[in-house]
N, CA, C and O of each residue as an XYZ file, in Angstrom:
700
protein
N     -58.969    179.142    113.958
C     -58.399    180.153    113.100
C     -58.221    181.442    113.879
O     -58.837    181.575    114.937
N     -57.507    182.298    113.478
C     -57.563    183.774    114.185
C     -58.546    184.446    113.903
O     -58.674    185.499    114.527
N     -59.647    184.063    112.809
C     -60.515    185.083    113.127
C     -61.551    184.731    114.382
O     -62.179    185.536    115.070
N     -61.533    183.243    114.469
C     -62.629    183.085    115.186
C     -61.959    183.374    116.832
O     -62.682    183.678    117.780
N     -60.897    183.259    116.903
C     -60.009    183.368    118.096
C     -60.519    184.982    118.361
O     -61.089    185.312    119.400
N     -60.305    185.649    117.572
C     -60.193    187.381    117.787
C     -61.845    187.633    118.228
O     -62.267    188.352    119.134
N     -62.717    186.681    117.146
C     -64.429    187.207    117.239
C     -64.518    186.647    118.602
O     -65.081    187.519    119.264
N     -64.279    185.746    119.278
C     -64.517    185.314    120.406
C     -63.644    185.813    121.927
O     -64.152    185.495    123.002
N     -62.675    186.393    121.908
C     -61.568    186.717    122.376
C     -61.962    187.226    123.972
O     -62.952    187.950    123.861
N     -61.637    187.139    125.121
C     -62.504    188.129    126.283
C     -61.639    189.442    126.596
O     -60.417    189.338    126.491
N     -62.072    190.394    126.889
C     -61.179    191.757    126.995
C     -60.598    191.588    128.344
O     -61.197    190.828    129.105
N     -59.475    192.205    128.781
C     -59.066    192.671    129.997
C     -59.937    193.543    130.718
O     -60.264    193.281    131.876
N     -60.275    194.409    130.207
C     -61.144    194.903    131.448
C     -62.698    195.370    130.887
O     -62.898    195.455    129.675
N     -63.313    195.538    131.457
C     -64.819    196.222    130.529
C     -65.209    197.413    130.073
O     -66.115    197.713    129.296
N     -64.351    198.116    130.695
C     -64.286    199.557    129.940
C     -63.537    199.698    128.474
O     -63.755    200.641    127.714
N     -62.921    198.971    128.285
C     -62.133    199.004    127.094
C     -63.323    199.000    125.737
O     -64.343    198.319    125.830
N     -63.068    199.740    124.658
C     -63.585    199.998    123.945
C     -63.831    199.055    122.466
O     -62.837    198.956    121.746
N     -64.793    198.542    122.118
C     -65.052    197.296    121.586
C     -65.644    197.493    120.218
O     -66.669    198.173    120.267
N     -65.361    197.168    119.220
C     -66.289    197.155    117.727
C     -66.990    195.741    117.785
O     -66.536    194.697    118.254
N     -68.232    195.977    117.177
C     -69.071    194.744    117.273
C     -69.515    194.544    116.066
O     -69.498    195.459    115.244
N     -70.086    193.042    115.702
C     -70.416    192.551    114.732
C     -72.326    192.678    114.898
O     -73.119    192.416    115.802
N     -72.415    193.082    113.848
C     -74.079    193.695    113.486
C     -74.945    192.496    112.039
O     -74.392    192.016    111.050
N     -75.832    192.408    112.310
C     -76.619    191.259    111.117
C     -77.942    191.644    111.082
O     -78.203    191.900    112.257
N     -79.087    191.864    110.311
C     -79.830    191.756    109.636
C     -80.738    190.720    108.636
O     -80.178    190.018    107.794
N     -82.235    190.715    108.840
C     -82.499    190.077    107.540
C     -82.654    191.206    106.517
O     -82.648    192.412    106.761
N     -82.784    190.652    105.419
C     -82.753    191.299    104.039
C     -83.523    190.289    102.920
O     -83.746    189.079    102.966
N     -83.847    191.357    101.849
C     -84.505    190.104    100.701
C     -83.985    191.261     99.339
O     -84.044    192.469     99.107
N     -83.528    190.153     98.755
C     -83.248    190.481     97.405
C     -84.283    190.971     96.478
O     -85.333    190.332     96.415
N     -84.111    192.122     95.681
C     -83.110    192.948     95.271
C     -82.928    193.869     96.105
O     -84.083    194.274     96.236
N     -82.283    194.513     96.788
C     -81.114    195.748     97.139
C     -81.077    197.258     96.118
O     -81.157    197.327     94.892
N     -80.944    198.259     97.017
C     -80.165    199.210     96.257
C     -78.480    198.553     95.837
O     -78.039    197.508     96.316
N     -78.197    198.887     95.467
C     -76.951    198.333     95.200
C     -75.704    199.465     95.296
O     -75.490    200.259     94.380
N     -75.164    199.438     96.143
C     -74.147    200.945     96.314
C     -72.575    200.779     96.754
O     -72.004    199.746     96.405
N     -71.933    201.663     97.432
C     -70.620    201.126     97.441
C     -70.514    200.307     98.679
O     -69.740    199.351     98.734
N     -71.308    200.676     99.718
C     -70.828    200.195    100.994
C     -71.969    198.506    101.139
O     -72.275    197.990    102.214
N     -72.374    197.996     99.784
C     -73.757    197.119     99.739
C     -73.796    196.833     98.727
O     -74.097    197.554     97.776
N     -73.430    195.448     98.708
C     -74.080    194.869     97.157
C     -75.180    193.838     97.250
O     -75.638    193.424     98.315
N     -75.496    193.527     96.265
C     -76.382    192.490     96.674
C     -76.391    191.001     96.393
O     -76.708    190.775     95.225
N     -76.168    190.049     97.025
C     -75.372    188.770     96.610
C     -75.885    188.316     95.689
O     -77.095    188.092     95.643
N     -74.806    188.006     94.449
C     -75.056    187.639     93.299
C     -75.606    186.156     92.940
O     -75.939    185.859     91.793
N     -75.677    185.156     94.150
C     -76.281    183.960     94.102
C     -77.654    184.192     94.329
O     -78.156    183.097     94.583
N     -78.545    185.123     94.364
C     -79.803    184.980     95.169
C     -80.800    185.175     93.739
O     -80.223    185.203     92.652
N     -81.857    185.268     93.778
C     -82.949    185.363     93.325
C     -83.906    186.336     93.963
O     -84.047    186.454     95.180
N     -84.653    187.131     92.902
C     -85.328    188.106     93.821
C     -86.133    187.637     94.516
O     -86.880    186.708     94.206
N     -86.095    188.248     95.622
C     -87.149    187.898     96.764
C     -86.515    187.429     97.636
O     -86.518    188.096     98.671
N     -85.861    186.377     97.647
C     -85.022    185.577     98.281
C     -84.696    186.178     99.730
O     -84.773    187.392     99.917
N     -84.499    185.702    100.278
C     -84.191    186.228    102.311
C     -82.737    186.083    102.437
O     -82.203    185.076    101.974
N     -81.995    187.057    103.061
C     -80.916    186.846    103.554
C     -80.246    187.613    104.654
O     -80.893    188.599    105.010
N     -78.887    187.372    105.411
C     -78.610    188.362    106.006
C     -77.234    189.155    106.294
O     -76.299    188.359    106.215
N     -76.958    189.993    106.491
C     -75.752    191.351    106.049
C     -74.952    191.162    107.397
O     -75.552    191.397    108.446
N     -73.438    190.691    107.440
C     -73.349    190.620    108.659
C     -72.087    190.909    108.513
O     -71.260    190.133    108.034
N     -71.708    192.784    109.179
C     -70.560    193.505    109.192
C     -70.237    194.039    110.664
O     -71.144    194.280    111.460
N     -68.757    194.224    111.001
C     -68.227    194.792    111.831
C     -68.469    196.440    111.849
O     -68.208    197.212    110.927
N     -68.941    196.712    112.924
C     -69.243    198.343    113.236
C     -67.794    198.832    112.759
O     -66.852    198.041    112.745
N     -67.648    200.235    112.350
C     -66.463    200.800    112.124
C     -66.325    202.006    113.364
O     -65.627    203.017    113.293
N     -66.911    201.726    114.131
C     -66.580    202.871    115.380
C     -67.227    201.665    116.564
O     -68.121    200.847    116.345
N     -66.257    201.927    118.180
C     -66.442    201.469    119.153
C     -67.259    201.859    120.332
O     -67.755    202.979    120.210
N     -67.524    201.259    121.404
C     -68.563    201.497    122.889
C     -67.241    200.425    123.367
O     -66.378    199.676    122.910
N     -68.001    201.166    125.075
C     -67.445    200.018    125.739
C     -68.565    198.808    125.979
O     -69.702    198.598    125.555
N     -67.790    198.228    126.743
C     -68.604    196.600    126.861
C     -69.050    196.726    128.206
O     -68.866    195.686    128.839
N     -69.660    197.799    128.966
C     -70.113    197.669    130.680
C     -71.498    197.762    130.629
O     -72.127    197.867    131.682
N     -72.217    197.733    129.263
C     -73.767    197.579    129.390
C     -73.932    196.039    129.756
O     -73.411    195.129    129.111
N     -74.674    195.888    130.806
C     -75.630    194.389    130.838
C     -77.012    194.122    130.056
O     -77.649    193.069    130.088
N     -77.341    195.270    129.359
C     -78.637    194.891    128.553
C     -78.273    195.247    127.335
O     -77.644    196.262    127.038
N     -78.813    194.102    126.348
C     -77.898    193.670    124.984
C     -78.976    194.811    124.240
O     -78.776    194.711    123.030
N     -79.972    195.787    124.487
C     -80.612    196.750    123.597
C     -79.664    198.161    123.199
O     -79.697    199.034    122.331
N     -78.733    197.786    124.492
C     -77.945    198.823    123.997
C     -76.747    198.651    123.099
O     -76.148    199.682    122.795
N     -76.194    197.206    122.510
C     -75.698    197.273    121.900
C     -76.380    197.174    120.277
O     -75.827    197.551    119.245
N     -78.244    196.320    120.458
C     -78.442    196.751    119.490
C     -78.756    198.286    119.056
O     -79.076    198.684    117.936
N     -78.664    198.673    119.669
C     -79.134    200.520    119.157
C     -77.665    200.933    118.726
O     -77.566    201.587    117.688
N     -76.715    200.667    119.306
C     -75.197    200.801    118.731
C     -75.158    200.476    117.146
O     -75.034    201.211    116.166
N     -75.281    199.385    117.259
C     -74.951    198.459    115.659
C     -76.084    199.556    114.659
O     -75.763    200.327    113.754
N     -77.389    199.285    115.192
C     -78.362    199.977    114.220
C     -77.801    201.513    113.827
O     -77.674    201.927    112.674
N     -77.498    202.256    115.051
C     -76.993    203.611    114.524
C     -75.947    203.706    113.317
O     -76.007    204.471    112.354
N     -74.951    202.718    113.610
C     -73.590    202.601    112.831
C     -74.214    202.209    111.571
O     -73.801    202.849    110.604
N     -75.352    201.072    111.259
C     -75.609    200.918    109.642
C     -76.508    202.483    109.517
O     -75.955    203.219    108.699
N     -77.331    202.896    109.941
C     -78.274    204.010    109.738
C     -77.133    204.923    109.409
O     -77.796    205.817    108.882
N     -76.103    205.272    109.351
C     -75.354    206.182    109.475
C     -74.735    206.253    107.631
O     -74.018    207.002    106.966
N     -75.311    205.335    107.466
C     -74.329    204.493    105.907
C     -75.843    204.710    104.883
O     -76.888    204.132    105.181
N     -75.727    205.572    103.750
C     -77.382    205.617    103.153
C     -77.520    204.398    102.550
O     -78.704    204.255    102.244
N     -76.672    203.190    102.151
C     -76.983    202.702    101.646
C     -77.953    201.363    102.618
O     -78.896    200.642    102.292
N     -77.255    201.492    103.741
C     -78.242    200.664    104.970
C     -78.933    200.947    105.149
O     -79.988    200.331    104.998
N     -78.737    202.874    105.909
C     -80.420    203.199    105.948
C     -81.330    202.982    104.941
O     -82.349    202.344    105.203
N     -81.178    203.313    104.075
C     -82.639    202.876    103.080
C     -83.023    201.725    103.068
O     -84.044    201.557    102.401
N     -82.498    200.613    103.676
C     -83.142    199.557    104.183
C     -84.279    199.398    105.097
O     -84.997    198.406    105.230
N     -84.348    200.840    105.876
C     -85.269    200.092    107.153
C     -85.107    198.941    107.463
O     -85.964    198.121    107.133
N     -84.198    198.623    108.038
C     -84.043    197.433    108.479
C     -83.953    197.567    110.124
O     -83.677    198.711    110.487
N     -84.136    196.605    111.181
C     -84.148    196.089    112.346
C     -82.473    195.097    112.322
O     -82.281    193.934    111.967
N     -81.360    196.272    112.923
C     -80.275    195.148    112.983
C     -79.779    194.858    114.416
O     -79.944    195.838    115.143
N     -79.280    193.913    114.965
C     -79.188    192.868    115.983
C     -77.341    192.682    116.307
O     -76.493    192.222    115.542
N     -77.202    193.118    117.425
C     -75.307    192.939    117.495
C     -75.501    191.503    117.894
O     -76.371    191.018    118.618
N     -74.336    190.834    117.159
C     -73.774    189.848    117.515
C     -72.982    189.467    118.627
O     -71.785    189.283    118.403
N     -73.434    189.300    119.861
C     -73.212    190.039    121.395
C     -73.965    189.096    121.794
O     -74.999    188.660    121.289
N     -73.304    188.727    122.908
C     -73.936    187.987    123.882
C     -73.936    188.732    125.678
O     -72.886    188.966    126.276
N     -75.123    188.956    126.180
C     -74.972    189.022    127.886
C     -75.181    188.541    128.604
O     -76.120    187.889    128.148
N     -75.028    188.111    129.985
C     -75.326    187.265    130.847
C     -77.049    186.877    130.187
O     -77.493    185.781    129.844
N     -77.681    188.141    130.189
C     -79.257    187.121    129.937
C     -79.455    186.997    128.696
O     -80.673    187.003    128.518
N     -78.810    186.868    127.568
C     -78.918    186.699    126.143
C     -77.736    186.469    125.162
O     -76.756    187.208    125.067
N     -77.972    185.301    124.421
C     -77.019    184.685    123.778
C     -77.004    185.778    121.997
O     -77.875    186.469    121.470
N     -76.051    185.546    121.723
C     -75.749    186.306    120.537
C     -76.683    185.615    119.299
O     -77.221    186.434    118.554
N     -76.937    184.100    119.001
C     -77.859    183.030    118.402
C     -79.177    183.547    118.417
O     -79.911    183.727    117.445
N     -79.489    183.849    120.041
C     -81.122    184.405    120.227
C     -80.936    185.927    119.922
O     -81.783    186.314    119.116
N     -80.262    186.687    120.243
C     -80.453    187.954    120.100
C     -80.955    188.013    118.401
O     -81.920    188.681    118.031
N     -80.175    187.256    117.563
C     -80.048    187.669    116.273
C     -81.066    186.687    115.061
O     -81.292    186.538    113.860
N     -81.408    186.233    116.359
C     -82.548    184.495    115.734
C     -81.153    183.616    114.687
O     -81.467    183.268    113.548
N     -80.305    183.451    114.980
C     -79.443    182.543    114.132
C     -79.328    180.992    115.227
O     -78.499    180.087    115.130
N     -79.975    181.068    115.795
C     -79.970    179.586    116.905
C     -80.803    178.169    115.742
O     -81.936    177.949    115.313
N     -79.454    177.519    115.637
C     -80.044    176.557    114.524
C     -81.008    175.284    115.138
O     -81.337    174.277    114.511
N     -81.270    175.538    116.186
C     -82.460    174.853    117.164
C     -83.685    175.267    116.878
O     -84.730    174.675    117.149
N     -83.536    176.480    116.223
C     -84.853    177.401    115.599
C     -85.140    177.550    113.949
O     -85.874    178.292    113.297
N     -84.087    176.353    113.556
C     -84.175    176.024    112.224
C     -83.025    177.048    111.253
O     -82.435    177.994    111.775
N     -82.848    176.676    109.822
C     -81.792    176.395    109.472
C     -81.692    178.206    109.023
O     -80.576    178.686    108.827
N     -82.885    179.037    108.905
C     -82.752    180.401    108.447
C     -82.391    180.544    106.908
O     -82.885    179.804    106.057
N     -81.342    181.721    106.577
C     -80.979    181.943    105.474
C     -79.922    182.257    104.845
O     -79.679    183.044    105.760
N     -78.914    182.420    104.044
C     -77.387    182.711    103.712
C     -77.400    184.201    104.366
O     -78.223    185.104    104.514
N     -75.881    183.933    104.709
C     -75.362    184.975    105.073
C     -74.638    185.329    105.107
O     -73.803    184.583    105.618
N     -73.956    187.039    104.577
C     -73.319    187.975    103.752
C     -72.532    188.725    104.335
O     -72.838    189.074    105.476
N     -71.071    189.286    103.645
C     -70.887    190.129    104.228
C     -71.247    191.366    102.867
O     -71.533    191.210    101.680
N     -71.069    192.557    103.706
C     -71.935    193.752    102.917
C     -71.338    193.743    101.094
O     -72.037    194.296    100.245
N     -70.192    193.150    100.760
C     -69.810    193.322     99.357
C     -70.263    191.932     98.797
O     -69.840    191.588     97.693
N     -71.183    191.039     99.571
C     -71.945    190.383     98.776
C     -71.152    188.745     98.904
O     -71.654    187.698     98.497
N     -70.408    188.826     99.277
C     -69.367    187.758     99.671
C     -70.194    186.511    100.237
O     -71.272    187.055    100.479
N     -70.305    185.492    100.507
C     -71.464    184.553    101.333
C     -70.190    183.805    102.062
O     -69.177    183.235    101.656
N     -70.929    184.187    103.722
C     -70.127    183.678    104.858
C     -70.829    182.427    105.482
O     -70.108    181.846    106.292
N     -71.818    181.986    105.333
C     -72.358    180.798    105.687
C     -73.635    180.500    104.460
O     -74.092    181.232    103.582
N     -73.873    179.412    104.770
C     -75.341    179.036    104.093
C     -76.268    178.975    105.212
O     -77.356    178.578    104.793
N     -76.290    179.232    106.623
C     -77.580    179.114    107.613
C     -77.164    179.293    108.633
O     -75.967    179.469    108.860
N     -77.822    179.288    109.251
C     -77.185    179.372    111.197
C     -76.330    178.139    111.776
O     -75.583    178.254    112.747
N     -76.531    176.948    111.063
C     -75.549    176.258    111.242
C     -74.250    176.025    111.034
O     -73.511    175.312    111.713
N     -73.942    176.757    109.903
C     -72.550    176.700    109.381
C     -72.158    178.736    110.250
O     -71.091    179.334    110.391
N     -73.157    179.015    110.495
C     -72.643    180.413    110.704
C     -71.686    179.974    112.153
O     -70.501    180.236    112.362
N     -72.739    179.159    113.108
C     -71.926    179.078    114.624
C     -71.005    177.803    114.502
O     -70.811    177.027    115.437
N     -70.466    177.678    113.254
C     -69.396    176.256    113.106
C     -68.059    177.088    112.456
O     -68.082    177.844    111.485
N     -66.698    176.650    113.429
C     -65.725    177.518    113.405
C     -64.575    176.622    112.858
O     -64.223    175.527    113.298
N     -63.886    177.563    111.435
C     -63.959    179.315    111.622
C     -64.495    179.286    110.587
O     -64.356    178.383    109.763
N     -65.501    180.699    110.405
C     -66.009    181.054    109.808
C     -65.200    181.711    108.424
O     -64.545    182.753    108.405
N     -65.407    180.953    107.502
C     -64.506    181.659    106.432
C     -65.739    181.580    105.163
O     -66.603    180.716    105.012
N     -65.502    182.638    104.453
C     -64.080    183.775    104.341
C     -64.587    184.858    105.438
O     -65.735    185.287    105.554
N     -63.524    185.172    106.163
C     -63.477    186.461    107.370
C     -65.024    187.557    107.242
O     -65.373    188.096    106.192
N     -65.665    187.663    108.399
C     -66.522    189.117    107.848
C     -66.306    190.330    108.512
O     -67.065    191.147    109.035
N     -64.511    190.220    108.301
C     -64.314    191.924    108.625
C     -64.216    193.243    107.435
O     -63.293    193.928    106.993
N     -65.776    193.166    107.194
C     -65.811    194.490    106.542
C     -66.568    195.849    107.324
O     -67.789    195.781    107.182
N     -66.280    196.635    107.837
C     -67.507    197.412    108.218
C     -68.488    197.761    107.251
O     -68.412    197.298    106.113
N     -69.768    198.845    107.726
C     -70.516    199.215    107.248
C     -70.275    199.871    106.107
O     -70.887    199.757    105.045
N     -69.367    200.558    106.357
C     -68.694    201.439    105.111
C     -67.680    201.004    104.067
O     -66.880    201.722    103.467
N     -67.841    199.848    103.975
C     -67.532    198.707    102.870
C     -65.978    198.675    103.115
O     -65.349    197.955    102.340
N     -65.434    199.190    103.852
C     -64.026    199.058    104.450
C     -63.077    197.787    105.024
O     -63.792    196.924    105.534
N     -61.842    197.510    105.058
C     -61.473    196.352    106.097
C     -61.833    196.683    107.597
O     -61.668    197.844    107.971
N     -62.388    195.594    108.616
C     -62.089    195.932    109.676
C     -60.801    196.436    110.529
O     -59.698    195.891    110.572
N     -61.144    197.392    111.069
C     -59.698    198.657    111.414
C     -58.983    197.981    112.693
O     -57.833    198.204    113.073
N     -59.977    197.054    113.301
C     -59.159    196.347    114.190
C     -58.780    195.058    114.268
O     -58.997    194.153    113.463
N     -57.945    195.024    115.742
C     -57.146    193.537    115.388
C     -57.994    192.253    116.267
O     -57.581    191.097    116.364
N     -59.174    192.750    116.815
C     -60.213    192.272    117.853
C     -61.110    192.460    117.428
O     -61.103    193.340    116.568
N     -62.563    191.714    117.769
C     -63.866    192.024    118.094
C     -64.239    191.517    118.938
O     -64.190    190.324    118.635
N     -64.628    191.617    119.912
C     -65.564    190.892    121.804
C     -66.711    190.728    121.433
O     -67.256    191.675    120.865
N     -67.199    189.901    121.565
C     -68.543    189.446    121.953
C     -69.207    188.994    122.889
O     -70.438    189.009    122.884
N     -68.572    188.571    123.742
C     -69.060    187.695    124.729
C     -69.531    186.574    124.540
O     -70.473    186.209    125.244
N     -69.046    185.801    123.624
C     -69.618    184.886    122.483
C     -69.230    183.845    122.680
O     -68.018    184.030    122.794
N     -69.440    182.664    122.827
C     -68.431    180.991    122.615
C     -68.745    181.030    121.115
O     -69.415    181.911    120.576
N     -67.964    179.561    120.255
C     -68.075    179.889    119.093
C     -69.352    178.897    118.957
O     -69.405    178.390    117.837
N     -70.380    178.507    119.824
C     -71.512    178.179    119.387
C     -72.607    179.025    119.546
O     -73.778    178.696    119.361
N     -72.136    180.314    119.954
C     -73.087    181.534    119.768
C     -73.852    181.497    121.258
O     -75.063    181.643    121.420
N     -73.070    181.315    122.086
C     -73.861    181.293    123.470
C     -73.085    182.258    124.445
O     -72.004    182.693    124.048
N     -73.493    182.584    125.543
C     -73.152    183.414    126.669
C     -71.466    183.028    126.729
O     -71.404    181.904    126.230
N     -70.333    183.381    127.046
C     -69.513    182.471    127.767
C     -69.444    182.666    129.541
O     -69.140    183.697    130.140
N     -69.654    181.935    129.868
C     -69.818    182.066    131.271
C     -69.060    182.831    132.016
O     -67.916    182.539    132.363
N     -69.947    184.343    132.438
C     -68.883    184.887    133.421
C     -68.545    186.001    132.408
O     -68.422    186.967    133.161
N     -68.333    186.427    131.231
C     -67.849    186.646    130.366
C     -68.533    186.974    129.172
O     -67.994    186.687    128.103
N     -69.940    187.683    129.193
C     -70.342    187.831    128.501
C     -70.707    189.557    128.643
O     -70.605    190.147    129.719
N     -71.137    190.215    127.377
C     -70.891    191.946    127.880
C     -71.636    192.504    129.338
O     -72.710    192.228    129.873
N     -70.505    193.432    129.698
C     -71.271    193.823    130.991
C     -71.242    193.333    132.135
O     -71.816    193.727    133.150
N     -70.237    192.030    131.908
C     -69.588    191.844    132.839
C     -68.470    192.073    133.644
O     -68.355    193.298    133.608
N     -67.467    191.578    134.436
C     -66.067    192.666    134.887
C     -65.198    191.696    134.029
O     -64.017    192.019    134.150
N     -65.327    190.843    133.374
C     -64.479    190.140    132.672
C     -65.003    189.553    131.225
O     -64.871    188.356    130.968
N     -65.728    190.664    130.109
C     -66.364    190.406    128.686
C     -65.353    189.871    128.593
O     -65.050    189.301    127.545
C-alpha cells in the first residue's frame, strides 16, 4: 500500500528533515480531550498503545535512537492532553544498533502485547503482530495534535517487519 511504502521509504540524503512515528503504553480510562480519545473497545484498566506521527521534523544524522526518542516524547509533552499522561514514548525508528520492534517492545518474538491506536481512538492493530504485517490499515497519520499527517513521507529506517534495513537505518548516509 502507499502508506506502508511512504512509512518505510529511505531518504536521499540524511540531512533532510523527517517526521516520525511515536507509540506508547497506556491503560484505560484516559483524560479524554481533543487531540486523545480513549478507545471505545477497551475496558477500564485495560493496556494499550497511542501510535501518532510527530507534527514537526529533525533530521535523520543521529546514530543513537535516544535522540529520536526525546524528539517524539517532546512533541507528545507539548500536547496537554499527552502530557498528563506521564507517559515514556518510543519513536518508531530504527538504527544501525536498534530495531524500531525493540526500541518500542512491539517485537512479536516477545509476545503478542496490546491493541493499538491511533490518538482519535481508531484501532490500528490488535498486537505486535498484526502491527509489523503490511499495510497497516486504517493509516496512522494523525499527529499529536489530533490533525492529518502534514506530510507525504515518514522515514524510519524501518523494513516492514520492524527491523534495521540494512545500511539504511537513521544516521546513516543513506536512512
Amino acid at each position: 500500500s502507499s502508506r506502508m511504502k511512504a512509512r518505510f521509504a529511505s531518504l536521499r540524503t540524511p540531512t533532510r528533515l523527517v517526521p516520525l512515528l511515536a507509540m506508547t503504553w497506556l491503560a484505560a480510562p484516559l483524560v479524554q480531550g481533543a487531540a486523545l480519545v480513549v478507545p471505545p473497545d477497551l475496558l477500564p484498566g485495560e493496556q494499550y498503545r497511542v501510535l501518532f506521527v510527530t507534527s514537526t521534523t529533525r533530521n535523520a544524522t543521529s546514530t543513537t535512537i535516544a535522540d529520536y526518542n526525546a524528539f517524539v516524547s517532546a512533541a507528545a509533552n507539548a500536547e496537554a492532553d499527552f502530557a498528563s499522561l506521564g507517559a515514556v514514548w518510543s519513536a518508531v525508528a530504527s538504527t544501525a544498533a536498534v530495531s524500531a520492534r525493540n526500541n518500542t517492545n512491539t517485537n512479536p518474538a516477545n509476545g503478542e502485547g496490546v491493541p493499538i491506536y491511533r490518538p482519535d481512538g481508531l484501532r490500528l492493530a490488535v498486537g505486535n503482530t498484526a502491527f509489523w504485517k503490511c499495510p497497516l490499515v486504517p493509516n496512522p497519520d494523525l499527529t499529536e495534535t489530533g490533525t492529518a499527517n502534514p506530510y507525504s513521507l515518514v522515514w524510519t529506517g524501518t523494513s516492514d517487519f520492524g527491523t534495521v534495513v540494512a545500511g539504511q537505518g537513521l544516521g546513516s548516509s543513506n536512512p
